[in-house]
C-alpha positions in Angstrom: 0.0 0.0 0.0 1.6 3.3 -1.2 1.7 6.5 1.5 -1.4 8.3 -0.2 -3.6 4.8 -0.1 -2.9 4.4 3.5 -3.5 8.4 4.5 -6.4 8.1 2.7 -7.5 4.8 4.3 -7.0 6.9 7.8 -10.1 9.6 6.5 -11.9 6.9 5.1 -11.7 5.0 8.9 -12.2 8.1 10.6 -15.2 9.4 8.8 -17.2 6.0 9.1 -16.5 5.7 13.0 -17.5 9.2 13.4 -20.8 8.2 11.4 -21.4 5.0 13.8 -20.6 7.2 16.4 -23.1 9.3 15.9 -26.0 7.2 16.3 -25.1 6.6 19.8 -23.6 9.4 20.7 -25.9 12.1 20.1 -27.9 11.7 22.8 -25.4 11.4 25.5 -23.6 14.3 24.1 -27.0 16.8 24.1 -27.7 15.4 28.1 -24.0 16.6 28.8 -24.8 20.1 27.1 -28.2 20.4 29.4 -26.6 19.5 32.9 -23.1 22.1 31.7 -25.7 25.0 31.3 -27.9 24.1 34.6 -24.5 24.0 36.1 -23.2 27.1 34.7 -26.2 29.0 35.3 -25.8 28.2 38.8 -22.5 29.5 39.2 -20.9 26.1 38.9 -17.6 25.6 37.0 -16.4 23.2 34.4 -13.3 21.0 35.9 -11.7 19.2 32.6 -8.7 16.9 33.1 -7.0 13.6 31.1 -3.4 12.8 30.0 -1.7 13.2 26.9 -4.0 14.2 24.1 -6.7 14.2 26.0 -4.6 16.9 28.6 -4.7 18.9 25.1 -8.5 18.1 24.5 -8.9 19.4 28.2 -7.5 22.8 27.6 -9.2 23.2 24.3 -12.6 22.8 25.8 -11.9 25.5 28.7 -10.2 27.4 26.5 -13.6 27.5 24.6 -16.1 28.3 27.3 -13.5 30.8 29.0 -13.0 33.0 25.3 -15.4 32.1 22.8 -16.4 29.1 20.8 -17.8 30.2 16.8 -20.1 33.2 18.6 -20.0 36.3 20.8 -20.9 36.1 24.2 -19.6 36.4 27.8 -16.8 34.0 29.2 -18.3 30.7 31.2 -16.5 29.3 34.3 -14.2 26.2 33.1 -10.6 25.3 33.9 -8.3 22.7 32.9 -6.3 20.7 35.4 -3.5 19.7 33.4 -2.3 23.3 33.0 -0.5 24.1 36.2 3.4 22.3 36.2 4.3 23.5 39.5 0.5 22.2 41.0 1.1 18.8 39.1 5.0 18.6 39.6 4.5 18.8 43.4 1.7 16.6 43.9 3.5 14.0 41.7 6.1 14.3 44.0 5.0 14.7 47.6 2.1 12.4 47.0 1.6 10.4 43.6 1.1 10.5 40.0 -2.7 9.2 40.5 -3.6 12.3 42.9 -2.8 15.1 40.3 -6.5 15.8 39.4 -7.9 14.3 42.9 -6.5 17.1 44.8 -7.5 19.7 42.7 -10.9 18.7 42.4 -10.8 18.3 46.3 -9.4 21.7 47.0 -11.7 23.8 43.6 -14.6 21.5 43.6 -17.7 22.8 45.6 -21.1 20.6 45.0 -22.8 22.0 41.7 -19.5 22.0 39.9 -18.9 19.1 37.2 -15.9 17.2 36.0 -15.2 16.7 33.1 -13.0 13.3 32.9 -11.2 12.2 29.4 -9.6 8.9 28.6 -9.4 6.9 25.8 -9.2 4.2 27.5 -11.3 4.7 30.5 -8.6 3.1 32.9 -6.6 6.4 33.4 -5.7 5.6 36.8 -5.4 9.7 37.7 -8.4 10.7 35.4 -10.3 7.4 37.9 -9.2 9.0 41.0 -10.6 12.3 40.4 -13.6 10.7 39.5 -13.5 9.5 43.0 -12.9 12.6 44.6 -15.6 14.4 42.1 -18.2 11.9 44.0 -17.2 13.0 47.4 -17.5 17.2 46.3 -21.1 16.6 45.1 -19.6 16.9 41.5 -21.4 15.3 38.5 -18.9 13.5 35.8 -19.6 13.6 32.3 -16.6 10.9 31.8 -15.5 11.3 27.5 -14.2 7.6 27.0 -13.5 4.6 24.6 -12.5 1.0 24.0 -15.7 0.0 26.3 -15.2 2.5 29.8 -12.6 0.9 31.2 -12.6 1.2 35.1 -14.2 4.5 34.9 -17.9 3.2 33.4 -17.5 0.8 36.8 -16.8 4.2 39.4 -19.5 6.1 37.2 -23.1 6.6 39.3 -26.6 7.3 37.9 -26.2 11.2 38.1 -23.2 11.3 35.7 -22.8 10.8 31.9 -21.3 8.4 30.0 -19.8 9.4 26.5 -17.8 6.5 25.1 -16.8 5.9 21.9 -17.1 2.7 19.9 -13.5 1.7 19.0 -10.7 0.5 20.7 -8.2 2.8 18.6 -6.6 5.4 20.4 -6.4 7.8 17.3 -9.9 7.4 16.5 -11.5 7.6 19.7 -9.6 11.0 20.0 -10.9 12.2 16.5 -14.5 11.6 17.9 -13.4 13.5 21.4 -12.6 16.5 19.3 -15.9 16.2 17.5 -18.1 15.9 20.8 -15.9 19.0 22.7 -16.9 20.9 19.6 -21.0 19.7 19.4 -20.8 20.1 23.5 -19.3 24.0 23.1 -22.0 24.4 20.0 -24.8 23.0 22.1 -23.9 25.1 25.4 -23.9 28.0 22.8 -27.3 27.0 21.4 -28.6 26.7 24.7 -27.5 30.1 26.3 -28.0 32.1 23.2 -30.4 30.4 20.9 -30.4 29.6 17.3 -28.4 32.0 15.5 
């Protein structure tokens, strides 16, 4: 198979999951939108942490609430806790790797808030822990998964949302995170602000 075959095989893949996706997706994804804006209009805030891409996919999404998504309109309360090296550094160090969202959601949390928790492969053992500690603060999770949940389907409770999507491939599932962070920032739009 020759480079462009194969790149093209990667849209090809990419396009069809997100399709499949979609179908169950959709209604998880508008649920998460609803409960962000109750939250927000109560003066909650929007906690967003995960590793690696999804670390990036974390910042992106607060980034979004706290500026602007595609319209005008004032900033929303949302913070990324993968942003902070000396916060994460020090925790990682004095306590353990697995405690550098826990704490943070411990110590910013306050019931009302919501946590948003991404992993591709639902077994992020730091992304589970601050699940845990979301659970003590009164905190909802809307939990942005793959490859079946992993360990963090089995901490999830009736109040919080599942959005997992249906492939075990890490590249994918992150293609179809992007996709959802940008229908959830559309959708919290849409909801605050009507159609345009």
């Amino acid at each position: 198979m020759d480079l462009a075959n194969r790149i093209h095989q990667h849209f090809t893949d990419s396009a069809h999951l997100k399709l499949q996706a979609m179908e169950v997706l959709a209604e998880p994804i508008g649920q998460a939108a609803e409960r962000m804006v109750t939250c927000l209009m109560r003066d909650g805030k929007i906690m967003a942490c995960g590793n690696g891409g999804s670390a990036a996919d974390s910042q992106h999404f607060s980034s979004e609430l706290l500026n602007r998504f595609e319209r005008e309109r004032p900033g929303l309360a949302a913070i990324a806790l993968t942003t902070d090296t000396s916060t994460l550094t020090s925790i990682a160090n004095d306590y353990a790797y697995e405690q550098v969202f826990a704490k943070q959601v411990r110590a910013l949390g306050q019931p009302g808030d919501m946590l948003l928790a991404i992993s591709t492969s639902g077994n992020s053992r730091n992304v589970l822990e601050a699940v845990h500690a979301a659970h003590e603060r009164e905190i909802t999770v809307i939990a942005l998964t793959g490859n079946g949940g992993g360990q963090i389907a089995e901490a999830l409770t009736a109040e919080d949302i599942h959005i997992c999507v249906p492939s075990s491939i890490t590249a994918r599932i992150q293609e179809v995170h992007l996709l959802t962070l940008h229908c959830l920032c559309d959708a919290i739009d849409y909801l605050l602000l009507g159609a345009e």
